[in-house]
N, C-alpha and C positions, 0 to 999 in steps of 0.2 A: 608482580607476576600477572599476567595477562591469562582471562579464566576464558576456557574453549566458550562458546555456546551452541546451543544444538540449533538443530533450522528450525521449530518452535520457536521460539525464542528472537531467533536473528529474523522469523518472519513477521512477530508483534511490532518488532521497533522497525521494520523496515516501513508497515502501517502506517504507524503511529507518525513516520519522520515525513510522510507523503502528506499524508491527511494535513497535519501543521503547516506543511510547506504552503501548501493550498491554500489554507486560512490565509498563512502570512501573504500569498502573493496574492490572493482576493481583497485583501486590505488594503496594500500596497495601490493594486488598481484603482478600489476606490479613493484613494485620497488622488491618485494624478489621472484617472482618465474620467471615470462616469457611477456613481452610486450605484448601477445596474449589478456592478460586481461584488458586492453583497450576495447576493441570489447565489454565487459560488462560493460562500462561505458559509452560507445556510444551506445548500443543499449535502454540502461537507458534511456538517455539524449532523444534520438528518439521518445521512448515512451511518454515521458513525454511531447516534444514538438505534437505529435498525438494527444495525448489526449488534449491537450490543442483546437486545432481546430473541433476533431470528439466528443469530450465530453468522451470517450470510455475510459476504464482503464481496465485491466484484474483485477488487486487488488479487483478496487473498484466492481466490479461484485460480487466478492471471499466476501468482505465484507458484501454485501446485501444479498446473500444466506447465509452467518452466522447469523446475524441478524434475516434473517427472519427461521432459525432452532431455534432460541433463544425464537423466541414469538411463533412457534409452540409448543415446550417442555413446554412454564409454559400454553398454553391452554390445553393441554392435562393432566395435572398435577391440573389446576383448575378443569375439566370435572370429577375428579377419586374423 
């Protein structure tokens, strides 16, 4: 059985799957382009430790104004 989740929830692991992604592709770069790209795995990892203290995410902001474009368009779509 496949369990709902709420947008808490599906907004952590959306985080979570971006931030990794990044890691992995900053890693990725440096082993075939240039060690520079490190510096985007560490400013990852920096963010990620920030936000853990100040609560702040640029993501999760990015998410909340989609969101809330989301339930503005079907109010407006109800209103017509």
């Amino acid at each position: 059985m496949i369990k709902k989740t709420n947008y808490y929830s599906m907004k952590e692991r959306i985080i979570r799957g971006v931030a990794g992604s990044m890691i992995l592709i900053s890693v990725i770069l440096t082993l075939l382009v240039s060690t520079y790209w490190l510096i985007l795995a560490a400013l990852v990892g920096l963010n990620l430790l920030q936000s853990s203290f100040t609560r702040f995410c640029p993501l999760e902001c990015a998410l909340d104004k989609q969101e809330a474009k989301k339930k503005e368009n079907k109010l407006y779509r109800t209103m017509d």
